[in-house]
N, C-alpha and C positions, 0 to 999 in steps of 0.2 A: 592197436592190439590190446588184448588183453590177457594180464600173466596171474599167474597163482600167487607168487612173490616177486621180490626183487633184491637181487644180493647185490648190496651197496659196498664197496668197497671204502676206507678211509683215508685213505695217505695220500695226495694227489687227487681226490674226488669232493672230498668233505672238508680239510682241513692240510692243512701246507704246513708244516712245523709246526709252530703255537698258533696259528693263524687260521680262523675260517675263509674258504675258497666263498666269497661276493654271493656266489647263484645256488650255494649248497641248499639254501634252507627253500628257495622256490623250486627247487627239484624234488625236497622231500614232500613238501607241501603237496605238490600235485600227485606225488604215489598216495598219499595220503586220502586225497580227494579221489582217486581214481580205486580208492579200497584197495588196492594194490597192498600186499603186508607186506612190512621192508624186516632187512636181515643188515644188519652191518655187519662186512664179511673181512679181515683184514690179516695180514701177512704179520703185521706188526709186531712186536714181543716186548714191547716196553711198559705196555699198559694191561691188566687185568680185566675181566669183562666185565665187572662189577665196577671199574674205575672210568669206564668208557662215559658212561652219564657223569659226571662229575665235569671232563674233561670237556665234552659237548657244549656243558653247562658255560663254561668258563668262558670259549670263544662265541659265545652267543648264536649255538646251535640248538635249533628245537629237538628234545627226544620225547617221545611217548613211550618210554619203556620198551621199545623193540628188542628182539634178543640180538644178543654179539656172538661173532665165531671169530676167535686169534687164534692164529698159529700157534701159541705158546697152550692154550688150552686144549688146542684141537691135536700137540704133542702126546699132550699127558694122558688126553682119553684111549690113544692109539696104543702107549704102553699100555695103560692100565688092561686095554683090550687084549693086546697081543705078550704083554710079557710082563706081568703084574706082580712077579717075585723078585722083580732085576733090580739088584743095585746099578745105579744111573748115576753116570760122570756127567755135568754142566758145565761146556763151554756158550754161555750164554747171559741173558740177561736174568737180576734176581724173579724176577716176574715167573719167567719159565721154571727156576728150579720150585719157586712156591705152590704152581700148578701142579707139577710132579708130587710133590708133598703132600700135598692137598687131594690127589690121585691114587692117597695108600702106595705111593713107592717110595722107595728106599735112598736120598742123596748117597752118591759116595765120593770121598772129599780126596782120598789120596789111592792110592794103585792101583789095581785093577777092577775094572768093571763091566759087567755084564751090557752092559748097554754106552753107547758114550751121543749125546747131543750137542750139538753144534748151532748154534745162529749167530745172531747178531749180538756184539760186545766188542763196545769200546772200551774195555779194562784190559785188551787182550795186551801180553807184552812176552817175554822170551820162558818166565818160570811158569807164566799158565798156559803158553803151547805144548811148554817141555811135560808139565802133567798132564796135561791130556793126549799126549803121544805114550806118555805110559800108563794111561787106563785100558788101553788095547791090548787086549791079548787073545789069543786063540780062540776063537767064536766068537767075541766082542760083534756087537751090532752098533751099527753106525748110523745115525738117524741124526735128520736136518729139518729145525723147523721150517725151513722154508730156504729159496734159492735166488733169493732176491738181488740183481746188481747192483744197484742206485735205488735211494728213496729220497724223494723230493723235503728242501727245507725251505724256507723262507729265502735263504741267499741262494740259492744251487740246489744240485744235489750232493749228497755226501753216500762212503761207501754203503750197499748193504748187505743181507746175510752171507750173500755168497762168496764174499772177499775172504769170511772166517772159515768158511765150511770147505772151500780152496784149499784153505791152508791145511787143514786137517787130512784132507783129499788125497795132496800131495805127499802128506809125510807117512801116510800108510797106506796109499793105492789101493784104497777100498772107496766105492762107488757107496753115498749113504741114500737111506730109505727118505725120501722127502714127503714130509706132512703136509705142508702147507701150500698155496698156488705155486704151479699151474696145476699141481694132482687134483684129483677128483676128491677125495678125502673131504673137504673142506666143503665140498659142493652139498654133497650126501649130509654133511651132520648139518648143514643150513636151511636141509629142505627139510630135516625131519623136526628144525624146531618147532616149523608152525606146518608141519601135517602136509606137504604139499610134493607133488609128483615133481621132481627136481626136472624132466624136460618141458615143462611148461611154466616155468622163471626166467628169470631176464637177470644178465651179470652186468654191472654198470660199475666198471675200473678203467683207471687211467692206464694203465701197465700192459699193451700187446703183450708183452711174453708170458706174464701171469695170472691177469683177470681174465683175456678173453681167452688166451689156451687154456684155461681151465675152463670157460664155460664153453668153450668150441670141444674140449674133449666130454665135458658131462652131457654136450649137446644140448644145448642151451641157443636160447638167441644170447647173443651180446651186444651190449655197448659203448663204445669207448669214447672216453671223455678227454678232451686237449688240455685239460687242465692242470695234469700232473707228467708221468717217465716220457710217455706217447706224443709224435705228434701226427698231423694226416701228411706228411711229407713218409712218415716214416710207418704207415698203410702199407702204400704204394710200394714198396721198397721191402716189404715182408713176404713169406705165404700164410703169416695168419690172419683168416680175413674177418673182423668185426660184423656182424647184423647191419648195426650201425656205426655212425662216428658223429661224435655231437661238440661242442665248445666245450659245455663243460655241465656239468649237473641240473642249472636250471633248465636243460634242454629236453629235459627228459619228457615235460608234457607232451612234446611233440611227438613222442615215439607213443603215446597210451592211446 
C-alpha cells in the first residue's frame, strides 16, 4: 500500500520507558525508504515536542526532524482555539501547563477557574485533588488530555492518565472534553502538519483502545503493534478491529 503519512505513535511502538523497542529504527527506516512522511503522534505529556529529538537521540533512535503531536500540546492549541481567555487550573504534568503558557493562556494556581485540565501526574496527593475540586465552579469546563489506562515501562506497566482524570470524574460528575487518542483531534492536526488528506495515513500504535480507535474513527487504515498495551490475543476478544496487526515496528515494511 501506499499512504500519504504515517502516524507513528511513541510509548509502546518506538521506545518502552528509557529504552528503544529492538525493531523501531528498521520500521522507521523503511517509511523512510517508501517516502512515506512520518508524524510521531503520542498520548504522552511528559515530554515537549521540541524535547522529543533530544530523547530519540539518547536511546539511539534515528530522527530526521519529522514533526511531533503530544497530547499536552495538541491540549493547549484546543484551548487556545476554543477558549483563549480561560484561566486554566493544571492537574497535570509541568510540560502541559508550559504548553498552555506558551499558548497565550492564563495558569491559574488557586480557586476558581474557568477551565480545569487533568492528565497524567505522579505529584497528585490529597491537597492537589482538594484544589482542583475547588477550581470548579459553575460553567468550569473540564478537559482531559487524554484517557490513557496503562502505559508501557521497561518493568510493566504503570498507571495512566485515566487513573487521574477518574478521580476528578468522580468528585464532580462531569464527563471531560478529551484531546488526546482515541479522539480524532489529534488525527486532524497530524495530517495537517505535512499537508496530507488524514483518510489516506496509516496509524501505527500499540494501544487498541487509543491508536487504532482513533484511526478507525478518523478512518484511517491502522496498525497495531504487539510491542507495547495490545496484544493479538487481546484482537480477537475486542470489536475494534486493526487493518493490520504486526510484532512490532520493524514490521511495518511488510505492510508498504
Amino acid at each position: 500500500m501506499s499512504y500519504a503519512a504515517a502516524f507513528v505513535d511513541l510509548d509502546g511502538t518506538v521506545w518502552r520507558g528509557r529504552s528503544a523497542i529492538p525493531a523501531a529504527n528498521a520500521g522507521l527506516r523503511a517509511l523512510r525508504d517508501a517516502a512515506v512522511p512520518i508524524v510521531f503522534l503520542t498520548n504522552n505529556t511528559g515530554v515537549r515536542r521540541d524535547e522529543v529529538t533530544s530523547r530519540l537521540d539518547a536511546i539511539g533512535i534515528d530522527y530526521e526532524g519529522e514533526p511531533v503531536v503530544t497530547a499536552a500540546w495538541a491540549t493547549a492549541a484546543y484551548l487556545a482555539e476554543h477558549r483563549p481567555d480561560a484561566d486554566v487550573h493544571v492537574m497535570g504534568q509541568d510540560t502541559v501547563e508550559a504548553e498552555i503558557e506558551d499558548a497565550g493562556l492564563t495558569l491559574s494556581t488557586e480557586g476558581r477557574a474557568d477551565v480545569v485540565v487533568a492528565g497524567y501526574d505522579d505529584r497528585v496527593d490529597f491537597a492537589r485533588l482538594t484544589g482542583t475540586l475547588r477550581a470548579f465552579g459553575p460553567g468550569t469546563v473540564f478537559v482531559a488530555t487524554n484517557r490513557d489506562r496503562t502505559t508501557p515501562e521497561e518493568d510493566g506497566p504503570v498507571p495512566g492518565a485515566n487513573a487521574f482524570v477518574s478521580a476528578i470524574e468522580g468528585m464532580v460528575d462531569q464527563e471531560p472534553v478529551v484531546v488526546g487518542k482515541p479522539e480524532t483531534r489529534m488525527a486532524d492536526l497530524a495530517a495537517a502538519e505535512v499537508g496530507a488528506d488524514v483518510h489516506d495515513c496509516l496509524m501505527i500504535g500499540d494501544n487498541l483502545e487509543t491508536d487504532v480507535l482513533m484511526g478507525e474513527r478518523a478512518g484511517m487504515d491502522t496498525a497495531l503493534v504487539c510491542s507495547g498495551v495490545s496484544a493479538r490475543e487481546d484482537v480477537a476478544a475486542s470489536e475494534i478491529e486493526p487493518t493490520y496487526v504486526v510484532d512490532d515496528l520493524g514490521d511495518v515494511a511488510s505492510l508498504l
